[in-house]
Structures are given as C-alpha cells and as structure tokens.
N, C-alpha and C positions, 0 to 999 in steps of 0.2 A: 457811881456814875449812872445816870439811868439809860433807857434802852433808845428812848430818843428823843432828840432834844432838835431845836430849829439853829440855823446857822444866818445871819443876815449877813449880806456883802454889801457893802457901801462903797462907792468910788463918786471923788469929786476931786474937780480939780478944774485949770482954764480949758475951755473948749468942751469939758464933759457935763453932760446933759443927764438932765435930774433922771431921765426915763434910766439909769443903768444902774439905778439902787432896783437892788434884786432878793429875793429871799431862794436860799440854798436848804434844802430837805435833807438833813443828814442825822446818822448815829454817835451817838456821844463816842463810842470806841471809834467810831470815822474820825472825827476829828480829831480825837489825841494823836493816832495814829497819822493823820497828815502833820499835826503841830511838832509830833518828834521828828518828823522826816525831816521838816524845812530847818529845824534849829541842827541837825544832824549834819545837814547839808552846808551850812555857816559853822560849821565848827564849834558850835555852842554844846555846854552837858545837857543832856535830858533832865526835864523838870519833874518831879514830883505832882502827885495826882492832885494834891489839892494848890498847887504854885499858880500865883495869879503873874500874868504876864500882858506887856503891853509892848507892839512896836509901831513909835511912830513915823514921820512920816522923813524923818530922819535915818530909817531904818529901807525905805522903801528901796532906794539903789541898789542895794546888798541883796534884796529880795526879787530882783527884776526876773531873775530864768523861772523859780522853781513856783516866785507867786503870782508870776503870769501864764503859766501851765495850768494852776490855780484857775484861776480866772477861764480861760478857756473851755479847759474843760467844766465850769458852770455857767454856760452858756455867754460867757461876755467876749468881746472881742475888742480889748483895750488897744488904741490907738498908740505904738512908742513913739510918735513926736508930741504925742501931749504931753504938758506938765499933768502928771497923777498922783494924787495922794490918797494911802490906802494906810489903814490902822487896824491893827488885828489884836482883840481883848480878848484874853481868854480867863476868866474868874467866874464864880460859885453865884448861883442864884437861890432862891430857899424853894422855888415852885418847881424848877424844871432840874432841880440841880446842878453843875459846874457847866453852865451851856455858855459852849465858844462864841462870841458876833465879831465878824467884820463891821467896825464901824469908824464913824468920819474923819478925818481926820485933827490934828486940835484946830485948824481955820474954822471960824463961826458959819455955821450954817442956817439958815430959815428956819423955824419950825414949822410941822406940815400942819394942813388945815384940819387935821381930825386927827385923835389920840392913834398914835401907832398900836398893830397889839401886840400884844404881851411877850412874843416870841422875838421882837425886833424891839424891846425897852432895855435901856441899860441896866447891866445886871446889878444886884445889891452883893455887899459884902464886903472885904478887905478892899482896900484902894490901889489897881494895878502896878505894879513895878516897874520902871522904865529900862531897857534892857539896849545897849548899842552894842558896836561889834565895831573897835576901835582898831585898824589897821596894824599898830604895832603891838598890839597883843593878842592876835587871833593870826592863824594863816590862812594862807587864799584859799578860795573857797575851790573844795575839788570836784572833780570832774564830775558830770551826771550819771557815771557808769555804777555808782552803786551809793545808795542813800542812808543806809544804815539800820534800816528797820529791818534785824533776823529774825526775831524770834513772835509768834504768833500771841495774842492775846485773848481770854474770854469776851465772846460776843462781838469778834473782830468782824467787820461788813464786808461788802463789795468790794469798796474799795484795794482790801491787801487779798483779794482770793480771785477780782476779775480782771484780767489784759488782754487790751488788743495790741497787736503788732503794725505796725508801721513802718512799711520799707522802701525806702527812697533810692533810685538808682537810675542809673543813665542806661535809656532803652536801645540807643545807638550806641555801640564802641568802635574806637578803631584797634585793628592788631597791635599788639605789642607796647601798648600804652597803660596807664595807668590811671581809671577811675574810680572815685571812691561807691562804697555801698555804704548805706546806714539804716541801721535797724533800729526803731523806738519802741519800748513796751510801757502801757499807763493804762490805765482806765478807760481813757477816752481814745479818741483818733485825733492824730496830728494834723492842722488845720495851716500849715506855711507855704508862701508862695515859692514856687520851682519857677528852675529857671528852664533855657531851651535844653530839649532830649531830655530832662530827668522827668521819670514817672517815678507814681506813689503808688502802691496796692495797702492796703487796709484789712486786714484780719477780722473775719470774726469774733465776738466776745467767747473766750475761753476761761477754762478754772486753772486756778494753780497754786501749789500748795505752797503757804508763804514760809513754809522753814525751811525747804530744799532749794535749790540754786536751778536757775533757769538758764540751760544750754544754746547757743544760738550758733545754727552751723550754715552756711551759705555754702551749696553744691553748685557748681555752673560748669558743665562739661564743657571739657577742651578751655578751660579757662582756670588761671592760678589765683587763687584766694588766698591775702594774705592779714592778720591771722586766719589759721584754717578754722576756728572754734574760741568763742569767748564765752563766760558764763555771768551770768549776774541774778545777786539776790533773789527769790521770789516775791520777798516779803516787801523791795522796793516801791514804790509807788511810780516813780517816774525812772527808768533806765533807757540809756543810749549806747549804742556801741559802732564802733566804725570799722569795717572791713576796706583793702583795695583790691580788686581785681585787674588783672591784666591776663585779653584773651589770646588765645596761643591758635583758635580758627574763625574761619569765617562761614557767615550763615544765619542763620538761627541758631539761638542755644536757648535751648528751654530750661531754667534755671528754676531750682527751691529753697527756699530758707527752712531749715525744721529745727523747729521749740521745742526742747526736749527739759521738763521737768517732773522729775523722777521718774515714774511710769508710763506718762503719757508726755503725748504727741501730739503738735499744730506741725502742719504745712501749711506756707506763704509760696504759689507758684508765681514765676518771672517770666519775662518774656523780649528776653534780648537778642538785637539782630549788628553783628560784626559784618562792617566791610569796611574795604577799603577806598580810603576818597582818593586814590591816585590815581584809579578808572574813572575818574568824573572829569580829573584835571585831562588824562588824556583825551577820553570826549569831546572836551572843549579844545582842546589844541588842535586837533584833528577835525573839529568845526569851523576852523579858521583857516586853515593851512589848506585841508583838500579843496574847496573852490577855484582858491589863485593857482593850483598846481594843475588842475585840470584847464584851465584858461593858457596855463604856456605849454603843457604838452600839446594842446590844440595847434596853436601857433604853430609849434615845432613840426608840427607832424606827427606825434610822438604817439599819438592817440590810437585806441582803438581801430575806431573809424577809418582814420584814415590811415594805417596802415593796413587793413582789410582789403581796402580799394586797389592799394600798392603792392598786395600780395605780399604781406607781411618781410619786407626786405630787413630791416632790423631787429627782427628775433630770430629770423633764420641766420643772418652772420650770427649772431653771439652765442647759437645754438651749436652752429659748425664749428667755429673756433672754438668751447667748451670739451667737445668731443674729440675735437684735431689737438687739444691739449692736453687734456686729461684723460686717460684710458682709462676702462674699465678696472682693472685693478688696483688704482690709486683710487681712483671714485672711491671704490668699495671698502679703500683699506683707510680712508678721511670718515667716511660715514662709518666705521667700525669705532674708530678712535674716537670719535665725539660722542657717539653711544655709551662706548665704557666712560668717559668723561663725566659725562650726566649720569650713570650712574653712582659714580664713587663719591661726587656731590651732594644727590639728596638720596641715599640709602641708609634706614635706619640703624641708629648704632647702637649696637648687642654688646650689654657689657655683660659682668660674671659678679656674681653676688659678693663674691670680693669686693669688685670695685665700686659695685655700690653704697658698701657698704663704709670703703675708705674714701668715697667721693667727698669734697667739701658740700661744708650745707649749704651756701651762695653757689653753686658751680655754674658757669655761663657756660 
C-alpha cells in the first residue's frame, strides 16, 4: 500500500448541492484503518489487503453514526433530513495503488465540464463486490464505546495516534439528582447541538499509543460519579462513554476528567455550579405574599409604624405573657433540648472499618 494516496468524498442526493463533492488528503494505512473500523463496527470480518469492496447506497442507513463522524470530521456537515446517498469504493489502482474513493452513488450523475484528475478517477482493477448487512444474519450494531481496532500497524497516521476529547455535561446541577456526563475521543472535535445548561469543553490534540487502552476518570468533588472509571481502546478511532453524576453539595465544584493512557496524562477541567431552585420558588412566593401582608398588617395596626406611635402595646403583652409563662428554667431547658435535637440530626456518622467494610454496596 503506498505512503499516500488521495481519498475523494462525493455526496449527492435531493437537496444536496454539487459544492459538497470534496477531496479528503489522507494515508493509505488512514484509510484501511478507518475501513476496518466501520466494517468492525457493523459486525462485518476484516477484509484482506487486496479485497475490493463496495457499499452502496443501500448500505447508507446502517452507516449513518460512524460515516457521518466520517463526514464531519472532513469538513462536511451533512444535513439528517436530507435524502443522502453516499458509496464507498475501496479497490487497487496500478498508479497510486489500492487508493480508497468515496464516490457517487449508482443514481446518474452529470459529467463535470473538465476531466477530473487523477486522484478522483475511478480506480482500474477487479470490479467491486457488493456487500449488505442483512438484519437476520448480522447483530445490531454495538455501541460506540469501542470499534475494534487493537492492534497498531506499520506506517499507521494521525488518525490512530491523535484525540481530542470531548466533554459534554450540564453546567448547572441540582442536589441529589441525576445527570448524565459524556465523554467522546476521535480525531476531530464534536460539532452537535446542546441543549439548555449543557456545555461542551474540547481537548487539545494529544498522542496516544493505539495498543494500550485509554482510562477515562471524571473527579467532581463533593459529587458521586457513577461508573467511577471506564477505559476504551486506544487504537479506536471514534469512542463514547457515559458517566451519571449526582451532587452530594452546593456551589461551585470544579471538576476534571483525566485521560490516562499508559504513561501519560490529559486533563479536561469543568466548571460546575449546584444549587438549589427551591430558593428561587421561595423568592418568588415571598414576592407575592409580603406586599398583601404588609397592606393588612397596615390596616390592622399591626405595623411597625404604627405600633411605635402606640408605644408598642402588642409586643409588650406577648413579651410579658412569654416571661409570666415560661420561666427561665424551662426557656433554658426547651432551648437545650432542641440544640441536642439538631445535633443528633445532622452530626456525622463514624462508622468502624468493620462496618464499612460489611456496609452494602447500594447503602442509602
């Protein structure tokens, strides 16, 4: 396979517009390496170095997550309410040797006004194989958490040796609830719309060695992370993993993700703030209520003002009667009892390595 070869990406379909035929600059080990990944990821066996392969546009449904990651990250940003058809040829040329093209689909297309060149002409050689991925004899397709590419290959690119991280997560939480974090690792950066509170931070491009497995550990003090630690492939091209948090304070919590593959290290810093919206409902009830309340203590007499004027005659009865009721010694022995009260309520509890150790793993 030689050292580099050109990749052409063709998309046509209704609504897409001829500007989005694009040429892709890549290495021949790039591409085999993204070809095993996707066929890895459909459950299909890894092809052989010289296998000519075709998927048409029959094939494009099946392909929608990992060849529109594809897509994205080569600068296109395909539209999912259009109709799209996309055809991926990968067979042997005699000039450039086995160089992969994305090309059109079987729908007839225009020829262009001037000879394409060379690098975007369809290849010479054995005539493609038609390959589908029929429902009852393949199983669904699994999750994006690990693609299947372990093991490194001579003259492997960017592609399986650079990631960035991508960490999506809700910058407001409330106590004691449950939202999710997600972590993406790929070549590129994640480019999808959030919805409200969730931010995105974006990693620097990093190296990483594609035969060790890539650690992903989300620290968020005073908050429970649950897995505490997921790992996936390095050799991956595109990995997802999902974390849920639920925080235990309120605040700021300054939060890190850290990439641990084999000897080194990325940090991803967060920037989460916990409150609670039950101060905001009282706020507002308490915006509504003290007006009319001050309007009939007015009336009443009940007011400041005008009890100031009156020489305060109803705080002094409730003040004498308080004192004419209650003595000093029961004051003292009510406000003792509600002290130890509140303490034996929220004071922390000391267990013994025993019981920690026989505590259930769920313990509420």
């Amino acid at each position: 396979m030689s050292a580099t070869q050109a990749l052409s990406i063709f998309i046509h379909g209704r609504g897409v517009p001829e500007e989005q035929h694009v040429e892709w600059a890549l290495d021949g080990a790039t591409v085999r390496t993204l070809l095993d990944d996707l066929l890895t990821r459909l459950g299909l066996k890894p092809l052989p170095a010289d296998a000519s392969v075709r998927f048409d546009a029959t094939f494009v449904g099946s392909l929608d997550v990992s060849l529109r990651q594809v897509l994205v990250g080569a600068g296109l940003r395909p539209d999912p309410t259009r109709e799209i058809a996309v055809a991926l040829v990968f067979a042997p040329t005699p000039a450039l040797g086995p160089a992969p093209v994305f090309a059109p689909a079987p729908a007839p297309r225009p020829a262009p006004p001037s000879a394409p060149p060379a690098s975007m002409a369809r290849p010479s050689g054995p005539a493609p194989v038609s390959i589908h991925r029929p429902d009852d004899v393949y199983p669904p397709f699994p999750p994006l958490v690990s693609s299947g590419v372990q093991t490194p290959r001579p003259g492997e690119s960017r592609l399986n040796s650079v990631r960035r991280a991508t960490v999506e997560y809700f910058s407001r939480m409330t106590p004691q609830k449950v939202f999710p974090l997600k972590v993406t690792l790929a070549p590129w950066s994640m480019d999808r719309k959030l919805g409200p509170d969730v931010a995105r931070v974006v990693s620097e491009e990093f190296t990483v060695d594609p035969s060790k497995w890539i650690e992903i550990e989300p620290v968020l003090p005073g908050c429970t992370v649950y897995p505490a630690k997921q790992s996936v492939p390095g050799g991956s091209v595109l990995s997802e993993v999902r974390f849920s948090v639920v925080a235990q304070v309120k605040g700021e919590v300054p939060g890190t993700v850290y990439l641990r593959n084999g000897e080194r290290q990325r940090l991803v810093r967060l920037k989460i703030t916990v409150a609670e919206p039950r101060r905001a409902a009282w706020t507002a009830a308490a915006g509504l209520v003290l007006p009319y309340a001050t309007t009939v203590m007015k009336r009443e007499h009940l007011d400041f003002e005008s009890q100031l004027g009156a020489g305060f005659p109803l705080y002094t009865r409730a003040l004498r009667w308080l004192l004419h009721t209650v003595g000093p010694t029961e004051l003292a022995a009510a406000l003792l009892v509600g002290a130890a009260a509140l303490w034996l309520t929220t004071r922390p509890r000391r267990a013994t390595a025993d019981e920690d150790l026989d505590a259930p793993l769920y313990a509420t």
